[in-house]
N, C-alpha and C positions, 0 to 999 in steps of 0.2 A: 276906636282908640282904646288901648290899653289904660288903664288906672295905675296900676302898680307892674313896673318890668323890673327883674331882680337878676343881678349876672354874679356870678363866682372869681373869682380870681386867688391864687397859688400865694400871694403875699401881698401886704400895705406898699409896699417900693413898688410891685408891678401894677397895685390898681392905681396909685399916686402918676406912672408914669405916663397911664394909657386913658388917666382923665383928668381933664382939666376946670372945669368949674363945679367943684361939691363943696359940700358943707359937712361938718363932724359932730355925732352928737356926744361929748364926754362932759366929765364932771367941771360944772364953774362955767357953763357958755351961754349966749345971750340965750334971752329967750325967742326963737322963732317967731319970722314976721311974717305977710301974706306977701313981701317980694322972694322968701325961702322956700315957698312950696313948690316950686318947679326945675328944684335945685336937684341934683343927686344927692341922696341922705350916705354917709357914711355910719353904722352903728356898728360902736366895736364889743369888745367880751364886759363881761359884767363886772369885773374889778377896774375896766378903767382901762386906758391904754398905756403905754410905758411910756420913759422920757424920749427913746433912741424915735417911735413913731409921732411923738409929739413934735417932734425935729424935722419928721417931713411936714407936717401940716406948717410951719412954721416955715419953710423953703417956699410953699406952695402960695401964701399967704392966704390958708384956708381959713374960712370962718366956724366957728365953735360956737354950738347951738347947746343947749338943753332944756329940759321941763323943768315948770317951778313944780318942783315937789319935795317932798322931804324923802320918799322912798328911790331907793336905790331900784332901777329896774332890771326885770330878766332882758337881754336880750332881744327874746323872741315878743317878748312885752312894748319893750322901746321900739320895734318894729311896727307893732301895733298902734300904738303911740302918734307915730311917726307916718303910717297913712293914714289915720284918721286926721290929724291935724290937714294933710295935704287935701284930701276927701272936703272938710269943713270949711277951708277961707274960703 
């Protein structure tokens, strides 16, 4: 079995439309539990996501994850982040 499988998708409206149970990690969300780790991870750009994408997670009744941290992460970091925590429960 794969650990981590990672797919691309063209826009947030097209990956929102073609999945249906993830999770987002942006600023202000719970902190990840061991029923989250087998979730699809959503991580978006590093300023945060906008109001107009916040509005589909909010259609979607997606749950909103982040780290207790006080650092703002890179991206490519919060991915890291983000299997490791799945790796560790």
């Amino acid at each position: 079995d794969d650990l981590i499988k990672m797919r691309v998708f063209k826009s947030l409206r097209e990956f929102a439309e073609e999945v249906d149970d993830f999770c987002v990690f942006d600023f202000g969300g719970e902190i990840p539990d061991k029923d989250d780790r087998n979730k699809i991870f959503l991580i978006g750009p590093e300023g945060g996501f906008c109001e107009e994408e916040r509005e589909i997670f909010r259609e979607k009744s997606t749950k909103i994850l982040s780290f207790k941290t006080q650092n703002i992460l890179k991206s490519e970091t919060a991915v890291l982040a983000a299997a490791t925590f799945c790796i560790l429960q």
